[in-house]
CHARMM internal coordinates of N, CA and C (Angstrom, degrees):
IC EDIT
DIST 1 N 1 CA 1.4410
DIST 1 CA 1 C 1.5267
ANGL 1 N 1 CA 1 C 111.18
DIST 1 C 2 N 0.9840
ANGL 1 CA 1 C 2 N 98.44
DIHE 1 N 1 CA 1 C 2 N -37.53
DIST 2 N 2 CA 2.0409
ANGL 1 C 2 N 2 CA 113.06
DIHE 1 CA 1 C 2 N 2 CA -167.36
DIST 2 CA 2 C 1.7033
ANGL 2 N 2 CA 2 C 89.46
DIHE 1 C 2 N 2 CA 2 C -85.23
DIST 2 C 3 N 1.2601
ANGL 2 CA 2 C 3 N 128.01
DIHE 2 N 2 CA 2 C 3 N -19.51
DIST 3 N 3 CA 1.5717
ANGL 2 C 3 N 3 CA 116.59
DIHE 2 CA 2 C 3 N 3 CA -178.36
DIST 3 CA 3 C 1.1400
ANGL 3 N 3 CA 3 C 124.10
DIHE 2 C 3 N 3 CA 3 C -57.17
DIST 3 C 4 N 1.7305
ANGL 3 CA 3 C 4 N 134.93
DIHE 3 N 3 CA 3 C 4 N -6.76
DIST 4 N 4 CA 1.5153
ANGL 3 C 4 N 4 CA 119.42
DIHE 3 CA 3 C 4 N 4 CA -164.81
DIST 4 CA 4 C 1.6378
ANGL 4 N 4 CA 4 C 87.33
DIHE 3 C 4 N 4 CA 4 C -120.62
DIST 4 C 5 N 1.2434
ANGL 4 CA 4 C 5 N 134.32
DIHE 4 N 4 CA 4 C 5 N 8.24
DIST 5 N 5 CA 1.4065
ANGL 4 C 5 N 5 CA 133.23
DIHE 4 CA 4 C 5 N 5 CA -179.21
DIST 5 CA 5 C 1.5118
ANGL 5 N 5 CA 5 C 98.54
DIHE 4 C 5 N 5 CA 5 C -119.13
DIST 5 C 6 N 1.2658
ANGL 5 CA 5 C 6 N 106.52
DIHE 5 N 5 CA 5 C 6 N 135.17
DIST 6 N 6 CA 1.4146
ANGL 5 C 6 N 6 CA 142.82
DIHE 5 CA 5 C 6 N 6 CA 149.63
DIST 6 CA 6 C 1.4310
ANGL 6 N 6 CA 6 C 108.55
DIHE 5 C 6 N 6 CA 6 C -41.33
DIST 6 C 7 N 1.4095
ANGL 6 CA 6 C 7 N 113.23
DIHE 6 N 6 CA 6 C 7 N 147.97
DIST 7 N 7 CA 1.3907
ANGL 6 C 7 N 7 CA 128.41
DIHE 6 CA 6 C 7 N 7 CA 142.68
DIST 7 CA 7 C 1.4799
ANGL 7 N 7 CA 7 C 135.15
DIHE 6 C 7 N 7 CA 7 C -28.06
DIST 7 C 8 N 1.3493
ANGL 7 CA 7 C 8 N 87.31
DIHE 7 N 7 CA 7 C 8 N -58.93
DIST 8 N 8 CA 1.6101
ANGL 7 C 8 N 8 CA 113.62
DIHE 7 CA 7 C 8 N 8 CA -179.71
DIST 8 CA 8 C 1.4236
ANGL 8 N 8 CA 8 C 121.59
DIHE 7 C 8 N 8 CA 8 C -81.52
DIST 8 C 9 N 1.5873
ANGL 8 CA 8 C 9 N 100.83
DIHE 8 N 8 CA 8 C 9 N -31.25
DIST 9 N 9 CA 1.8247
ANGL 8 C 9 N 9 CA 112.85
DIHE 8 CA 8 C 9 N 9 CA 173.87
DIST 9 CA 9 C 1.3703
ANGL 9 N 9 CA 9 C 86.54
DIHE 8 C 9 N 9 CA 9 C -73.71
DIST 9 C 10 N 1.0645
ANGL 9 CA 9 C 10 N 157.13
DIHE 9 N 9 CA 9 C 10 N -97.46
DIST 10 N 10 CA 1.4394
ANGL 9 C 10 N 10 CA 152.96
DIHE 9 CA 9 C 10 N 10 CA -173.63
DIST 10 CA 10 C 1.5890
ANGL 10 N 10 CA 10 C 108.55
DIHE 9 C 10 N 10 CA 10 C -3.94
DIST 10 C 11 N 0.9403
ANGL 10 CA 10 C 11 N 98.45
DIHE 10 N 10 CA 10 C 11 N -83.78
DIST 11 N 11 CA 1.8482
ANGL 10 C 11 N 11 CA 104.54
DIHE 10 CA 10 C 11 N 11 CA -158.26
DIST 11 CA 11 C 1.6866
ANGL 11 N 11 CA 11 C 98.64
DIHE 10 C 11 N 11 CA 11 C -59.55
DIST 11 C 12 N 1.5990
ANGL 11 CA 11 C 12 N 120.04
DIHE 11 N 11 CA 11 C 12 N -13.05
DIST 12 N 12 CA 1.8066
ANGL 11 C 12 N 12 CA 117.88
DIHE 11 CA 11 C 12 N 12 CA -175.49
DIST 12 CA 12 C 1.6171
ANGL 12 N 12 CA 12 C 92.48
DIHE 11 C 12 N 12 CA 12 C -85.91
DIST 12 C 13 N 1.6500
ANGL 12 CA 12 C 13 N 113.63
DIHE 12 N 12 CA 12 C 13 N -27.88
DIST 13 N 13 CA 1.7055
ANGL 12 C 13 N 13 CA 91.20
DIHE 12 CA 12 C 13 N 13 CA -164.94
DIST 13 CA 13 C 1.6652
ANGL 13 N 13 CA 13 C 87.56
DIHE 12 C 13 N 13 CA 13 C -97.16
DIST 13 C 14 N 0.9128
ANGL 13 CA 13 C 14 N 126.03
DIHE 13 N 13 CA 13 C 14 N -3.51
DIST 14 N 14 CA 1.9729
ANGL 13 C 14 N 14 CA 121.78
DIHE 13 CA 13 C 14 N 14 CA 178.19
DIST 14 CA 14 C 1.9681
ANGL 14 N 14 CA 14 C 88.56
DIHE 13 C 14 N 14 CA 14 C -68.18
DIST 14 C 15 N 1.1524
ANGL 14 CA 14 C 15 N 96.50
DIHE 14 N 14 CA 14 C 15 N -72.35
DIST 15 N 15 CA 1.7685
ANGL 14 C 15 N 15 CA 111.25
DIHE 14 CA 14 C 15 N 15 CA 174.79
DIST 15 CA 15 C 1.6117
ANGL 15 N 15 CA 15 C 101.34
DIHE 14 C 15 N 15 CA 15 C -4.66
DIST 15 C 16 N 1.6572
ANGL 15 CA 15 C 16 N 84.56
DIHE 15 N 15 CA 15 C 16 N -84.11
DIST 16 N 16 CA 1.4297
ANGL 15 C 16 N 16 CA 111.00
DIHE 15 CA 15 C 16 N 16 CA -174.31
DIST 16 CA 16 C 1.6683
ANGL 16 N 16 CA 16 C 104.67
DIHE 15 C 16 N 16 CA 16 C -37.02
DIST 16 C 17 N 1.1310
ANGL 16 CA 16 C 17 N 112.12
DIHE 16 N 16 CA 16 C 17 N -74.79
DIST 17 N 17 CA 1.4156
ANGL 16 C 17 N 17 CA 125.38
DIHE 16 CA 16 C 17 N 17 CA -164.79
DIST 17 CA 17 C 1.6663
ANGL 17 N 17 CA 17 C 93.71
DIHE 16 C 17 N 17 CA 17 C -53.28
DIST 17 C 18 N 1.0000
ANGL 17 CA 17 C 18 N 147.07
DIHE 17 N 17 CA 17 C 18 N -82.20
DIST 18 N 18 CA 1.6865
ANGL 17 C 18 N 18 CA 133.23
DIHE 17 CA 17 C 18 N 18 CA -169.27
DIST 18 CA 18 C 1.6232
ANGL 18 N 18 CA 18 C 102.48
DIHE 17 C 18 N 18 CA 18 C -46.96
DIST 18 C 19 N 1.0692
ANGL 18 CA 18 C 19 N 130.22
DIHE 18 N 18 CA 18 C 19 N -41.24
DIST 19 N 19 CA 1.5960
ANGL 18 C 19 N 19 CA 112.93
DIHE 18 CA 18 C 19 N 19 CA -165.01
DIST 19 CA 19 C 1.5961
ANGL 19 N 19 CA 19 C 98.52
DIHE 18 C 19 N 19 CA 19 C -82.14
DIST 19 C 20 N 1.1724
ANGL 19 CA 19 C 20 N 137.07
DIHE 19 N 19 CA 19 C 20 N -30.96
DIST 20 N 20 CA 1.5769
ANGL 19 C 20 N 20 CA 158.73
DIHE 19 CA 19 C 20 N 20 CA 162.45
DIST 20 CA 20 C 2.2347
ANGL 20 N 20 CA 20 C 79.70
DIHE 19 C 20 N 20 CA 20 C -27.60
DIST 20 C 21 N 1.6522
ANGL 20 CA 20 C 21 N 84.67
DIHE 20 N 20 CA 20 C 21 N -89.01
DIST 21 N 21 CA 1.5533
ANGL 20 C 21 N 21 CA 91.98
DIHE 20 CA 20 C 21 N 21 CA -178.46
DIST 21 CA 21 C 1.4326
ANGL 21 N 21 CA 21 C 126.12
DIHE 20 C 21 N 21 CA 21 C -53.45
DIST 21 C 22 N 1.4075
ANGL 21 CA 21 C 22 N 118.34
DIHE 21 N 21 CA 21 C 22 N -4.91
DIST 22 N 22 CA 1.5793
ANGL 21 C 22 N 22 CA 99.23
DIHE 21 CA 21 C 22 N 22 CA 162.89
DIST 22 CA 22 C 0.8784
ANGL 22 N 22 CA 22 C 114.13
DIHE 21 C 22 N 22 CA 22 C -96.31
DIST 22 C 23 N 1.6085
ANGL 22 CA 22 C 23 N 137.83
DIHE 22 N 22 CA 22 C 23 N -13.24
DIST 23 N 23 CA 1.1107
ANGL 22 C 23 N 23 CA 138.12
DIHE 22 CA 22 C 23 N 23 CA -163.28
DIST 23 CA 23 C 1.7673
ANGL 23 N 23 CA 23 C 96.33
DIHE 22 C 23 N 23 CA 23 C -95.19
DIST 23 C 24 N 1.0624
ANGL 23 CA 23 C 24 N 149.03
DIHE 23 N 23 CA 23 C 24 N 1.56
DIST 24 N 24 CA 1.3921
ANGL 23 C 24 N 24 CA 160.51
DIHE 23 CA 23 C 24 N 24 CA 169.97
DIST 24 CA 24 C 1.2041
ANGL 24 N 24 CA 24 C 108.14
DIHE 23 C 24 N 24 CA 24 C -70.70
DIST 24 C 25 N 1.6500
ANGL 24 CA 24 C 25 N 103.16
DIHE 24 N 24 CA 24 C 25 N -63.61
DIST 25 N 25 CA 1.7844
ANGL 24 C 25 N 25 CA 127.25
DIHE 24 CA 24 C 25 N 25 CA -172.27
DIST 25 CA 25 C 1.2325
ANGL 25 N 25 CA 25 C 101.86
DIHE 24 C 25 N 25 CA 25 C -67.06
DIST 25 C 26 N 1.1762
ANGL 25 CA 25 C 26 N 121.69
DIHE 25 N 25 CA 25 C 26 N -30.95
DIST 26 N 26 CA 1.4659
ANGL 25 C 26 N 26 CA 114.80
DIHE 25 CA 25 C 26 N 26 CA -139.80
DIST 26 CA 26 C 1.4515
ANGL 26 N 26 CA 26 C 98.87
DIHE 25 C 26 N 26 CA 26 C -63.21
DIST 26 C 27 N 1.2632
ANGL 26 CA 26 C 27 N 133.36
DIHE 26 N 26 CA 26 C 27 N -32.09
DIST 27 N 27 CA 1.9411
ANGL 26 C 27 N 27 CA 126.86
DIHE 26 CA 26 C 27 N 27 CA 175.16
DIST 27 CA 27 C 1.6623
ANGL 27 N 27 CA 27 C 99.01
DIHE 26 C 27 N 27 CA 27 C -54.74
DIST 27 C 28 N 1.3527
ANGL 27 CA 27 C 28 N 112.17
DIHE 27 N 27 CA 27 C 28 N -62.34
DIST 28 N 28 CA 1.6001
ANGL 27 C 28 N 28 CA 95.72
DIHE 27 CA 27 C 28 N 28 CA 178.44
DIST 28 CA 28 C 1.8510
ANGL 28 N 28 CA 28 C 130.25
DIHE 27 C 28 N 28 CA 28 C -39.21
DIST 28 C 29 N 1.2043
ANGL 28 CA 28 C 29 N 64.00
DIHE 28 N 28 CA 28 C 29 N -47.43
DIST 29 N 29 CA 1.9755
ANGL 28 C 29 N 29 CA 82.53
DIHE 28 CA 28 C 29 N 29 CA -177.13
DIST 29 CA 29 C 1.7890
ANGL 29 N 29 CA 29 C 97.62
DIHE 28 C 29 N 29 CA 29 C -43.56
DIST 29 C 30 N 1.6092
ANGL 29 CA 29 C 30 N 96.51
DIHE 29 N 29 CA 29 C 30 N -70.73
DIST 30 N 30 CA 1.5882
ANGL 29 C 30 N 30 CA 98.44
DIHE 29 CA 29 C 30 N 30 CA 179.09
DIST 30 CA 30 C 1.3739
ANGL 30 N 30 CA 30 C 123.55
DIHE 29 C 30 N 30 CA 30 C -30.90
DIST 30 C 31 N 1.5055
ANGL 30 CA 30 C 31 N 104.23
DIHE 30 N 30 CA 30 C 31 N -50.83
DIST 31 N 31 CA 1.3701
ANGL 30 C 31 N 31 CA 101.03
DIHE 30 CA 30 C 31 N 31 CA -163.92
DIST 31 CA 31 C 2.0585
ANGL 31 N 31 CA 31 C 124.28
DIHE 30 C 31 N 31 CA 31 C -79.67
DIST 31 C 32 N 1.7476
ANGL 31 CA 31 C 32 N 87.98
DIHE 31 N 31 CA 31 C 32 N -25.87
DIST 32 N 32 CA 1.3147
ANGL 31 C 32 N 32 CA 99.98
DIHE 31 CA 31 C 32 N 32 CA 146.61
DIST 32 CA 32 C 1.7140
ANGL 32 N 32 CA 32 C 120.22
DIHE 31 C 32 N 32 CA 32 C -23.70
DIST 32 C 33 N 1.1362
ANGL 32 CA 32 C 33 N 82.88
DIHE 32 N 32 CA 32 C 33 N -87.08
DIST 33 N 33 CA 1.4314
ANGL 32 C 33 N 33 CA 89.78
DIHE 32 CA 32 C 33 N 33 CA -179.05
DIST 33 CA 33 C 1.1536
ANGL 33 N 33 CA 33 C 155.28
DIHE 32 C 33 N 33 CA 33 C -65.19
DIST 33 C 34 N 1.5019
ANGL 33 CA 33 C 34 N 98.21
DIHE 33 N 33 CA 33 C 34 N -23.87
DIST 34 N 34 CA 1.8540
ANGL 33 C 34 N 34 CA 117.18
DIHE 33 CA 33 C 34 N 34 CA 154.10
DIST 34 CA 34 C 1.9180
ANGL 34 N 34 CA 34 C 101.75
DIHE 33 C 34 N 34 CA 34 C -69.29
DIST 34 C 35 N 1.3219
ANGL 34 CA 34 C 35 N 120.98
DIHE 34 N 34 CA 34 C 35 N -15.16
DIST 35 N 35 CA 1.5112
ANGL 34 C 35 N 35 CA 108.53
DIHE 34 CA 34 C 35 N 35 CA 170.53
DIST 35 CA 35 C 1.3302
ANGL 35 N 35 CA 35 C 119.63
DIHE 34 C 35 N 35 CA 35 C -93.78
DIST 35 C 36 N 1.4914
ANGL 35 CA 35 C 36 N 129.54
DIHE 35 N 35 CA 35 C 36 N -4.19
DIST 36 N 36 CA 1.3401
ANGL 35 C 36 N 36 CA 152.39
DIHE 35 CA 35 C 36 N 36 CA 125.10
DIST 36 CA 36 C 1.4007
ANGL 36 N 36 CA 36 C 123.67
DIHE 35 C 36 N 36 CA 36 C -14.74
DIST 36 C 37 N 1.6083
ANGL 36 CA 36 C 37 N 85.87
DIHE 36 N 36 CA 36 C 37 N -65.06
DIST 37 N 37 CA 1.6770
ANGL 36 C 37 N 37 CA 98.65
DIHE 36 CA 36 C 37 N 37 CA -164.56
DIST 37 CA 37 C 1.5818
ANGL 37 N 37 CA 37 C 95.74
DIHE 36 C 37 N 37 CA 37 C -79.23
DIST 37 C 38 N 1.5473
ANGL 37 CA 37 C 38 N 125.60
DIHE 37 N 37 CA 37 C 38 N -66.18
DIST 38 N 38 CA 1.1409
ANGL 37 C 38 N 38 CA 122.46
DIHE 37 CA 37 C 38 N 38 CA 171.19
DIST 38 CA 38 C 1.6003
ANGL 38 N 38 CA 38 C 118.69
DIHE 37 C 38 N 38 CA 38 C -16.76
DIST 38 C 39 N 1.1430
ANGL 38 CA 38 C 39 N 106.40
DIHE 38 N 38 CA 38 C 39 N -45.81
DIST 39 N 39 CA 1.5067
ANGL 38 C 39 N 39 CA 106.39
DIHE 38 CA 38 C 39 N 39 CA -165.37
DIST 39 CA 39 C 1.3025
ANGL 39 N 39 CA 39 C 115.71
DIHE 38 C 39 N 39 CA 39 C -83.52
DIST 39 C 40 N 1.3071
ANGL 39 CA 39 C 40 N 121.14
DIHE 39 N 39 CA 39 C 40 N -18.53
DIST 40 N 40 CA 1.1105
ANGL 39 C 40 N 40 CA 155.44
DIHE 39 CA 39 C 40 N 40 CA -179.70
DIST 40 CA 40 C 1.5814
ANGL 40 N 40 CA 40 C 96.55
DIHE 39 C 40 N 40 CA 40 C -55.09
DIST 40 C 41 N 1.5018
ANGL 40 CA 40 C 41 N 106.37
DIHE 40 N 40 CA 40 C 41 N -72.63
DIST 41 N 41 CA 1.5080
ANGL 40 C 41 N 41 CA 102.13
DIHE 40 CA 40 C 41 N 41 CA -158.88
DIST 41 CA 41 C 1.7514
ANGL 41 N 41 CA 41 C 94.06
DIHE 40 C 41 N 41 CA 41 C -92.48
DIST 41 C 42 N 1.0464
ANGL 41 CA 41 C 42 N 138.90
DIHE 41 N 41 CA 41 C 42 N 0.64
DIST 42 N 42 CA 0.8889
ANGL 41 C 42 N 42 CA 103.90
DIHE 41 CA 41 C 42 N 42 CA 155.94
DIST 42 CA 42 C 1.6566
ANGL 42 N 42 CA 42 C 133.67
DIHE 41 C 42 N 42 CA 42 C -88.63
DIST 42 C 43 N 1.2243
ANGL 42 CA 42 C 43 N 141.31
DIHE 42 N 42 CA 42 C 43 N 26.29
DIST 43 N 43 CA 1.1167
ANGL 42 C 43 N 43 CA 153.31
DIHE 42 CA 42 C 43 N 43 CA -23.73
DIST 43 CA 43 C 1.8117
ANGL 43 N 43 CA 43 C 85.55
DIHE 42 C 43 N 43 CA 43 C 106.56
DIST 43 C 44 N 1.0804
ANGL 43 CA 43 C 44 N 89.11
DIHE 43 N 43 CA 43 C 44 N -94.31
DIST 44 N 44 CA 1.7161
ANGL 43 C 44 N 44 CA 80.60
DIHE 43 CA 43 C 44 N 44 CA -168.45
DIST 44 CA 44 C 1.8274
ANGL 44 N 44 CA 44 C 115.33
DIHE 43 C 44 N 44 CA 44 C -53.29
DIST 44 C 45 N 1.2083
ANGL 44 CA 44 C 45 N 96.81
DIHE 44 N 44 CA 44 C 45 N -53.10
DIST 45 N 45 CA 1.3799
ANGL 44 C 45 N 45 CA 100.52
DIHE 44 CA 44 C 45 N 45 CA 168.45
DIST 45 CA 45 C 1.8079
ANGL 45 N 45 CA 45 C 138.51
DIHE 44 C 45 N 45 CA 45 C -52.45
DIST 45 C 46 N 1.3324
ANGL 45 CA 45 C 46 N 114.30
DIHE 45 N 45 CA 45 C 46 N -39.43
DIST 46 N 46 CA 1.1566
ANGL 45 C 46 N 46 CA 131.00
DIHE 45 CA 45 C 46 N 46 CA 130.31
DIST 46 CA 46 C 1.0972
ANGL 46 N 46 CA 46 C 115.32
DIHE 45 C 46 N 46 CA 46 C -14.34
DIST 46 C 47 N 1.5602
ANGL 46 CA 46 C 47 N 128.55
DIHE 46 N 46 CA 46 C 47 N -72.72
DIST 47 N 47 CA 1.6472
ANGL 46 C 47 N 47 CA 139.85
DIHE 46 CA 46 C 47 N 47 CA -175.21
DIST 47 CA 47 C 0.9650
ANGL 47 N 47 CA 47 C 111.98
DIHE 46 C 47 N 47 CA 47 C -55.49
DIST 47 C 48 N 1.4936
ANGL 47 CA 47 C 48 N 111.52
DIHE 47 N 47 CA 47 C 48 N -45.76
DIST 48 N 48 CA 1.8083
ANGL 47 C 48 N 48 CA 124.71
DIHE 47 CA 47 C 48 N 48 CA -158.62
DIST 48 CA 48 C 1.7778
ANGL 48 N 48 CA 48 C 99.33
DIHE 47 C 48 N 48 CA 48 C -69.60
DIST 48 C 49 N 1.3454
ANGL 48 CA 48 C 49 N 91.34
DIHE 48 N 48 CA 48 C 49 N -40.16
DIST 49 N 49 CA 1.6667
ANGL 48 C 49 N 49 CA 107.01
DIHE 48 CA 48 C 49 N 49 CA -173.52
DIST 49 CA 49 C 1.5680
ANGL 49 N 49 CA 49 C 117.44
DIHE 48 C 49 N 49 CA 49 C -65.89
DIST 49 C 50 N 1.5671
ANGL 49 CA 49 C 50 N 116.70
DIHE 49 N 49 CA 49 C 50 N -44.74
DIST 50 N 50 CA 1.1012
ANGL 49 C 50 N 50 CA 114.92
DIHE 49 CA 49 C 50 N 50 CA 153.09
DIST 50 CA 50 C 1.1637
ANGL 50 N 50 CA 50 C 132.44
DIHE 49 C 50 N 50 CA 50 C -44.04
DIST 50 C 51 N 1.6732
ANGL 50 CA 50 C 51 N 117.42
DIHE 50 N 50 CA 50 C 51 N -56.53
DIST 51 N 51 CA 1.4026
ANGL 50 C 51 N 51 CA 117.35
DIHE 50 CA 50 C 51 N 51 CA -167.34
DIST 51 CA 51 C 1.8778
ANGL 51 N 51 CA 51 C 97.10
DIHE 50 C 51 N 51 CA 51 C -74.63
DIST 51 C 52 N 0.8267
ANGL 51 CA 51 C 52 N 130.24
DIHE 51 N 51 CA 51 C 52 N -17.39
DIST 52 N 52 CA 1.4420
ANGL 51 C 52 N 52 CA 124.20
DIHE 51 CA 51 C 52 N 52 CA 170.01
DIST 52 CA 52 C 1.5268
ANGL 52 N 52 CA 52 C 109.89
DIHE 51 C 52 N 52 CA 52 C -70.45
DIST 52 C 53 N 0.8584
ANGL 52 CA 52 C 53 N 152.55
DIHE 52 N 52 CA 52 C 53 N -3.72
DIST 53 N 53 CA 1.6403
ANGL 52 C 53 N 53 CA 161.45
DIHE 52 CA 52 C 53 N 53 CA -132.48
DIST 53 CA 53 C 1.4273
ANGL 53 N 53 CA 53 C 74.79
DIHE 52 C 53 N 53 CA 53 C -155.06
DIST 53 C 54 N 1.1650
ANGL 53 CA 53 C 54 N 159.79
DIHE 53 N 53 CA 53 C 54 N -74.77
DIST 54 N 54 CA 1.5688
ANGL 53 C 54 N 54 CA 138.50
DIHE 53 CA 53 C 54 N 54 CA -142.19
DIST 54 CA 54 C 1.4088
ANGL 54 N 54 CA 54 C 93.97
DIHE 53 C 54 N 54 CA 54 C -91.59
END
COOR INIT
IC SEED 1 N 1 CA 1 C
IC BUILD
């Protein structure tokens, strides 16, 4: 099966094929992470809010 492809044709369409797939994800990815950060400070605020209450 692998006999009519190259070395190099291989590893350019592997290439291809992962950067193909990050560029798909990549809105998830984003949003991942702005729900990270969000959570993050609230989280901080939470704390701040507590230690003001004690």
């Amino acid at each position: 099966m692998f006999g009519r492809l190259t070395g190099p044709q291989l590893l350019f369409a592997s290439i291809l094929g992962i950067a193909g797939g990050m560029y798909i994800y990549q809105p998830i990815f984003e949003q991942y992470s702005r729900d990270q950060k969000e959570l993050k400070q609230k989280m901080k605020l939470a704390q701040e809010s507590e230690e003001k209450k004690s």
